[in-house]
RODO-2510 file (C-alpha; in nm, 4 decimals, decimal comma):
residues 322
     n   res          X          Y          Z
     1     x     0,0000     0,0000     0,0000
     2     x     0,0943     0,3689    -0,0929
     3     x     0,1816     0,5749     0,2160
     4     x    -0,0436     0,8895     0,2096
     5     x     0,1695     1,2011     0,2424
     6     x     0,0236     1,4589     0,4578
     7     x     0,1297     1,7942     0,4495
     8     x     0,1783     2,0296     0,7610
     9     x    -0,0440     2,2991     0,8554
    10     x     0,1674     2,6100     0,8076
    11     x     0,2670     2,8250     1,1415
    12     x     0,0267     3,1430     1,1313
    13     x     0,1959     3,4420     1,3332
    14     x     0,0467     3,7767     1,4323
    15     x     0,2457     4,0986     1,4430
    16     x     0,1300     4,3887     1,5819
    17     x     0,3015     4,6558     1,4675
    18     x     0,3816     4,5307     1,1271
    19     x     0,3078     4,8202     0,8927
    20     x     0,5757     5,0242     1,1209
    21     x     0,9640     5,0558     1,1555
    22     x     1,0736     4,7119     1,2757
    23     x     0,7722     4,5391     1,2613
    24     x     0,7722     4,5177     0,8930
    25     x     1,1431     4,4026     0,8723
    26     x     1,0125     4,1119     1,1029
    27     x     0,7033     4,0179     0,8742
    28     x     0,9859     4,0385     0,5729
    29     x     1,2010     3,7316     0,7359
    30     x     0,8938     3,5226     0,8692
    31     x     0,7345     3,5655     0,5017
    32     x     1,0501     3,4242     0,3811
    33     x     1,0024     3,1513     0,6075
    34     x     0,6941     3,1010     0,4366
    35     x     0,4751     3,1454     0,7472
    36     x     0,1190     3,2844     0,7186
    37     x     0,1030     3,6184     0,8504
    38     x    -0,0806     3,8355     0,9818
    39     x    -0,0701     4,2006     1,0418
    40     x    -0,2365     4,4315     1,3206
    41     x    -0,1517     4,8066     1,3053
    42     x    -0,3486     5,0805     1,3334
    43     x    -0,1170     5,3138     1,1272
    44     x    -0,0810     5,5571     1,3651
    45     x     0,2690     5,5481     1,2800
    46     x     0,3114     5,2348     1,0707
    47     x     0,2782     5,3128     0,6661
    48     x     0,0628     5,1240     0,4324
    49     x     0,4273     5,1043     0,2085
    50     x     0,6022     4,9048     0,4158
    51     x     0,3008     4,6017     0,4030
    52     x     0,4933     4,2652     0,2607
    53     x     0,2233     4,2018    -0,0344
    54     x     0,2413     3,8488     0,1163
    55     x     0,0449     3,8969     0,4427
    56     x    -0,2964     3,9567     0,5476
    57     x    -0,3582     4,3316     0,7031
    58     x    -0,5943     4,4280     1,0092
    59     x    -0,6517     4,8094     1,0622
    60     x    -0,6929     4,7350     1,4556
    61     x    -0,5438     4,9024     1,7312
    62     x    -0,3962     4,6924     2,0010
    63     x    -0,6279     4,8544     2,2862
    64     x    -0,9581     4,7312     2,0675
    65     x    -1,1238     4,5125     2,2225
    66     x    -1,1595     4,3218     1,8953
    67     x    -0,8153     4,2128     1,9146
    68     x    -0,9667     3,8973     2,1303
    69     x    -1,1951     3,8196     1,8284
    70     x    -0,9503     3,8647     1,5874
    71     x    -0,7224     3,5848     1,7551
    72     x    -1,0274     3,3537     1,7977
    73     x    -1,0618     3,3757     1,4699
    74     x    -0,7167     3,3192     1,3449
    75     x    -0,5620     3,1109     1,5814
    76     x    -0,2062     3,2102     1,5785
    77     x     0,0874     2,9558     1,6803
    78     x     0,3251     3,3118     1,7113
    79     x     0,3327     3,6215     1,8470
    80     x     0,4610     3,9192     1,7494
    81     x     0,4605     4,2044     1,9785
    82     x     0,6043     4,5177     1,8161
    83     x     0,3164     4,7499     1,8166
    84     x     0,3903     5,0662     2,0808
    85     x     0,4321     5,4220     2,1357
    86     x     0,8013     5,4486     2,1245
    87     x     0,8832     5,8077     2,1443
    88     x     1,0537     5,8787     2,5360
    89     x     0,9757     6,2638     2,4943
    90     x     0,6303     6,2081     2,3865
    91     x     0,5921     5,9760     2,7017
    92     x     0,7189     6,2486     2,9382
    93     x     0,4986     6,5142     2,7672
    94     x     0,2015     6,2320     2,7939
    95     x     0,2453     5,9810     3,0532
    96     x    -0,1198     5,8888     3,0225
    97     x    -0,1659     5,8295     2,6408
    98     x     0,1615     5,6583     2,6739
    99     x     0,0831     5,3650     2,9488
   100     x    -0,2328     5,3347     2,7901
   101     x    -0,0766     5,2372     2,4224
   102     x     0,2342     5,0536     2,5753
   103     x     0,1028     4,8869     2,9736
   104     x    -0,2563     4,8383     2,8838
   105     x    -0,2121     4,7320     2,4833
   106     x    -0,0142     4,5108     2,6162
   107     x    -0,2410     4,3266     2,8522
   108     x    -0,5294     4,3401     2,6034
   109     x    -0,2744     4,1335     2,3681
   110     x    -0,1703     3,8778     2,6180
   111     x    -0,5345     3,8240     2,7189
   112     x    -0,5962     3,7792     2,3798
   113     x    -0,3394     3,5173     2,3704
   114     x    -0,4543     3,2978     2,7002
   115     x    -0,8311     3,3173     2,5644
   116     x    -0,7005     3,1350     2,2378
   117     x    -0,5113     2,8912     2,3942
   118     x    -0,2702     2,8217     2,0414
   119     x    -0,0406     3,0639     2,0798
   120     x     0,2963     2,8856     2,1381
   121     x     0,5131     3,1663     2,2457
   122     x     0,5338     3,5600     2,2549
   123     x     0,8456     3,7815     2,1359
   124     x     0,7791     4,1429     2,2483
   125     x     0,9843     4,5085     2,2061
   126     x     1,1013     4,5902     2,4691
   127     x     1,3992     4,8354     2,4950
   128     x     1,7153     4,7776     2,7045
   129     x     1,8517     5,1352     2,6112
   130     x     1,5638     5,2907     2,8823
   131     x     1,5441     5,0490     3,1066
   132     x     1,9491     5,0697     3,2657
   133     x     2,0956     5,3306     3,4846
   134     x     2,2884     5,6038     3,2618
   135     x     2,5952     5,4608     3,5364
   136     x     2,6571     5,1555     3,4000
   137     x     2,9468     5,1269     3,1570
   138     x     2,7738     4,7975     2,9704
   139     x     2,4840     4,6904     3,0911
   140     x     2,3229     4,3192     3,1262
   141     x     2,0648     4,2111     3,1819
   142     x     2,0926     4,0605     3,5394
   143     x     2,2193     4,4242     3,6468
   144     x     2,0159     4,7008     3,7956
   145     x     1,6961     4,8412     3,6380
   146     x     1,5897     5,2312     3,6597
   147     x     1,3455     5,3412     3,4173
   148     x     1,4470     5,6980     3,3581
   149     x     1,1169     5,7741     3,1140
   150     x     0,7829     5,6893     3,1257
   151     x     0,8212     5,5314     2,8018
   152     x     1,1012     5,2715     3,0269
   153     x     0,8433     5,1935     3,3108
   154     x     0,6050     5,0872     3,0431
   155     x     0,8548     4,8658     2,8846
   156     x     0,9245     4,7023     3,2201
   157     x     0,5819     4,7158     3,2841
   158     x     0,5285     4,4597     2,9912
   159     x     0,8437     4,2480     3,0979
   160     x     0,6488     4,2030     3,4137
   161     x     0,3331     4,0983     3,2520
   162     x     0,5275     3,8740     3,0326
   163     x     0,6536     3,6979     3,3264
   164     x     0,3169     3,6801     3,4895
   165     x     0,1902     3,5164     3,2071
   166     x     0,4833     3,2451     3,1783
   167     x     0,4176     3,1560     3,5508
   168     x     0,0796     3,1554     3,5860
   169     x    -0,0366     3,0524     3,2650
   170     x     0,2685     2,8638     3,0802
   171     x     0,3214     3,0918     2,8024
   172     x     0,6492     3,1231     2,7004
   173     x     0,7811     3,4450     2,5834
   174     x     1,1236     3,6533     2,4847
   175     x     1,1512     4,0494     2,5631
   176     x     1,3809     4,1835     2,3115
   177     x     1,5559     4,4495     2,5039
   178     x     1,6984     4,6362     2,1873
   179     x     1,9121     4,9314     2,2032
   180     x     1,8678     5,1854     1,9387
   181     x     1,7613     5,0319     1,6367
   182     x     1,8285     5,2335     1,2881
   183     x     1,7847     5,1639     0,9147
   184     x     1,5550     5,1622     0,5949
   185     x     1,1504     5,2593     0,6502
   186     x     1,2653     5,4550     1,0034
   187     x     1,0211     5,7487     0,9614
   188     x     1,1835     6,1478     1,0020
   189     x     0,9330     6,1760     1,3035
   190     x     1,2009     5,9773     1,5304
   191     x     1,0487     5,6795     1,6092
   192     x     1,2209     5,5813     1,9448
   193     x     1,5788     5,7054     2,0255
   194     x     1,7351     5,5112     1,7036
   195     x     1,4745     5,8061     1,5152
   196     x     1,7819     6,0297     1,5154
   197     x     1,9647     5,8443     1,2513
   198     x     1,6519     5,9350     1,0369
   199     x     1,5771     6,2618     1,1096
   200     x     1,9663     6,3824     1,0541
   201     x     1,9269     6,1830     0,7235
   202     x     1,6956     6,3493     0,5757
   203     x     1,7459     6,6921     0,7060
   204     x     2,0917     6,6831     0,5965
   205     x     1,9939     6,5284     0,2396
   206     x     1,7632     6,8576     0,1873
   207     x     2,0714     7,0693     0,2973
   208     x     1,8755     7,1938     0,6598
   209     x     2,0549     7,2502     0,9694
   210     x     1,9484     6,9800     1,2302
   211     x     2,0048     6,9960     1,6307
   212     x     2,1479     6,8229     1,9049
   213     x     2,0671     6,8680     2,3053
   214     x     2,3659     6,8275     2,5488
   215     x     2,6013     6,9096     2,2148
   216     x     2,5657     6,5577     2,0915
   217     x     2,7982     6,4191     2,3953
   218     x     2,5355     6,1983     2,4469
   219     x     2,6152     5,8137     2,3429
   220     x     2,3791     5,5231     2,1981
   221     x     2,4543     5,1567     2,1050
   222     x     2,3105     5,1558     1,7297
   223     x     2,1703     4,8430     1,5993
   224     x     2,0402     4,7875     1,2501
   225     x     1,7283     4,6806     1,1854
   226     x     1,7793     4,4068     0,9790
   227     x     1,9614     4,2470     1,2306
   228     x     1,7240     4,2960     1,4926
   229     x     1,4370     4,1273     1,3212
   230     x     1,6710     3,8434     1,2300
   231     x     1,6931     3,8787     1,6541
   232     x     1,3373     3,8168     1,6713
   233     x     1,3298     3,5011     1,4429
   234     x     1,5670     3,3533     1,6393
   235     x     1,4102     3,4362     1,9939
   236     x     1,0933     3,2638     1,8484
   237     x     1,3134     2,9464     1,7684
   238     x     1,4989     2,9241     2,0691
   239     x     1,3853     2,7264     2,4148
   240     x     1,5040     3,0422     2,5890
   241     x     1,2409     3,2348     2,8115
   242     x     1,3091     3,5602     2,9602
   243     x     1,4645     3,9113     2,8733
   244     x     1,7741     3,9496     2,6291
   245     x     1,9902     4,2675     2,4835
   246     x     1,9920     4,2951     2,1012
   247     x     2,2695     4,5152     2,0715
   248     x     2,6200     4,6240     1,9373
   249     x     2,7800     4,6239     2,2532
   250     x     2,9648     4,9735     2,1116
   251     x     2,8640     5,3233     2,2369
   252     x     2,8798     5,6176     1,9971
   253     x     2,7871     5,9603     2,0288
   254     x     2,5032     6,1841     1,8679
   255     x     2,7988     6,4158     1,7422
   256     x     3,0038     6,0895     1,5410
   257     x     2,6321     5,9836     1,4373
   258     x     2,5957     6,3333     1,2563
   259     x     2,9709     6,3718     1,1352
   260     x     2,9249     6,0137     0,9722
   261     x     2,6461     6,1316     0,8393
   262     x     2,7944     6,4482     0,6865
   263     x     3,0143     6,2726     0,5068
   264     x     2,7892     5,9951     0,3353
   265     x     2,5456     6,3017     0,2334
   266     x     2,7994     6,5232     0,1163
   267     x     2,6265     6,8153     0,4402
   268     x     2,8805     7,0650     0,4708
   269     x     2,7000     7,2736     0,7454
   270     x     2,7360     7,2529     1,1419
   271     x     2,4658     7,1342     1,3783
   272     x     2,2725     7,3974     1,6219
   273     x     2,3377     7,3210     1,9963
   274     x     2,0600     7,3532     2,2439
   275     x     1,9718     7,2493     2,5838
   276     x     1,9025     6,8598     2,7413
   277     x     1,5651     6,7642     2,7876
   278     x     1,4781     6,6280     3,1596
   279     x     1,4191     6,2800     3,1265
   280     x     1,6630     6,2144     2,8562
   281     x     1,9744     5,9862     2,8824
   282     x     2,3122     6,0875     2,8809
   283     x     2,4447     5,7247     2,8173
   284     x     2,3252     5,3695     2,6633
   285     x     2,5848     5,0993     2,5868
   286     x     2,4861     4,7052     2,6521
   287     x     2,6227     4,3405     2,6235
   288     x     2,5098     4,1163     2,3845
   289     x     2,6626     3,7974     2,4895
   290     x     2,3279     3,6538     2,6411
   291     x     2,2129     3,6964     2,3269
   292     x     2,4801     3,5210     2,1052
   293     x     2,4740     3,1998     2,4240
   294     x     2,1157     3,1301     2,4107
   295     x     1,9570     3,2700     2,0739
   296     x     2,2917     3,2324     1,8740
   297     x     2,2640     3,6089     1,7318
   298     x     2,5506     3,8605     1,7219
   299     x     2,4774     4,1789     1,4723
   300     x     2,6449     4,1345     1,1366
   301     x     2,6222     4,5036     0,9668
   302     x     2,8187     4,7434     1,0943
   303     x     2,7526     5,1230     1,1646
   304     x     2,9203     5,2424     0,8758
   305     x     2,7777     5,0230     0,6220
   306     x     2,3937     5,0278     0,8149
   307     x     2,4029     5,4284     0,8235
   308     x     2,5513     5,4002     0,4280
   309     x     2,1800     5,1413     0,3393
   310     x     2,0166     5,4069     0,5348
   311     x     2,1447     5,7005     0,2969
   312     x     2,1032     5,5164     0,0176
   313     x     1,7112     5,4207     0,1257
   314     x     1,6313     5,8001     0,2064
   315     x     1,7849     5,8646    -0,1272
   316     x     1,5474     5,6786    -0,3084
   317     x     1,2772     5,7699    -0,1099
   318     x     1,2841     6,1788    -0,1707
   319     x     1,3759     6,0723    -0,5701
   320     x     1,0763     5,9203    -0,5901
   321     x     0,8171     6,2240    -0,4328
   322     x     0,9881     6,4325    -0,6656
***
């Protein structure tokens, strides 16, 4: 007798946040993978043109309450969780509409997840370059955790649910504590701390004069995007549960950030100084060797060549409005 081959049901993920920033560079490696996806954004500040053609889109907020339906409906094996307000000045200015997006989204999507009762495990944003004291030379992720933002107490606020979840109702999860993530589809409205990248980008490719607060002493550990959603592929693979950095383990300041920057665009001009906002770091550098142990990821493009894609991307971009 003929054995009857039977094919497997493919995985079907959810991302939230798709349409935006890094969400969309996720959806591009799962679709790849050939995994049925599916998309929740409310555009708010995701863009229709980042959309693989290849997935299914849901105009939905992550605070509807027919995000439960939604999941009852689909049934996803994966989750996702990239959708958030992610700028830190915009959660000091409002704290409220902040938590709201990025504490209670959050719970509405992981009660969404224990109603189904498919979802295998959860990869969430959250953001290691908030969450550590400016003090800390390199930090890991078993040191010491002050929130200097509201936009950090959220993101520890969703660790914390995350956890909750795991214990009480077994399902597994990864935070991705990313430091600044930069690169292609990064909007000139600064999404997250990484936003500077953009916004010097395209000022300085339409010959304007941008700014810097604390005269650009202040350092980041810049991580390109591609490599951070090959993070989150590999965080959904792995047995690991818990928090991890997805970083560069290499601090750099504003000021190198804009003089790189000068140079790839040909800007010939000097940046306008003006004063430190309350609330903002003066320092982010962290380890990555958690991350290379248990998810076997270390980043592979460097800054120079990530911030040279990034040119090249806005390039195209402001060729083609024209």
């Amino acid at each position: 007798m003929p054995k009857t081959i039977t094919q497997s049901k493919p995985k079907v993920a959810i991302v939230t946040g798709g349409a935006g920033f890094i969400g969309s560079h996720v959806v591009d490696e799962l679709v790849k993978r050939r995994i049925k996806v599916h998309v929740v954004d409310d555009l708010s500040t995701g863009f229709k043109e980042n959309l693989n053609p290849n997935v299914t889109f849901h105009k939905m907020s992550v605070v509807s309450p027919d995000l439960r339906k939604l999941f009852e409906r689909i049934k996803p094996d994966e989750v996702f969780h990239l959708a958030a307000q992610v700028s830190v000045r915009r959660s000091i200015q409002r704290p409220m509409a902040d938590a709201k997006n990025n504490i209670l989204g959050a719970i509405n999507l992981l009660e969404a997840c224990r109603r189904v009762g498919t979802v295998k495990k959860i990869v969430a944003a959250s953001s290691g370059g908030v969450m550590y004291p400016s003090s800390l030379k390199k930090a890991c992720e078993e040191g010491p955790i002050y929130p200097e933002s509201p936009y950090g107490i959220a993101k520890r606020a969703l660790e914390l649910y995350l956890e909750h979840y795991f214990a009480v109702f077994g399902i597994p999860y990864v935070a991705l504590r990313f430091s600044n993530v930069y690169g292609p589809r990064q909007r000139m409205m600064g999404t997250g701390e990484g936003g500077v990248v953009a916004v010097f980008v395209r000022m300085l490719l339409e010959a304007k004069t941008p700014f810097m607060t604390w005269k650009g002493k202040q350092t980041r550990d810049y991580v390109y995007v591609e490599d951070v959603a090959r993070a989150a592929i590999l965080a959904m693979k792995s047995d690991y549960v818990g928090v991890v950095n997805i970083s560069t383990c290499e601090e750099v300041s504003i000021h190198r950030i804009f003089d790189l920057l000068a140079r790839l665009t040909g800007f010939k001009g000097k940046p306008v100084y003006k004063p430190g906002v309350v609330g903002e770091k003066k320092r982010s550098c962290m380890e990555n060797k958690l991350a290379h142990r248990v998810l076997g990821w270390e980043p592979k493009v460097n800054l120079e060549e990530g911030l040279r894609r990034t040119v090249a991307f806005h390039r195209a971009e402001l060729k083609r409005k024209k």
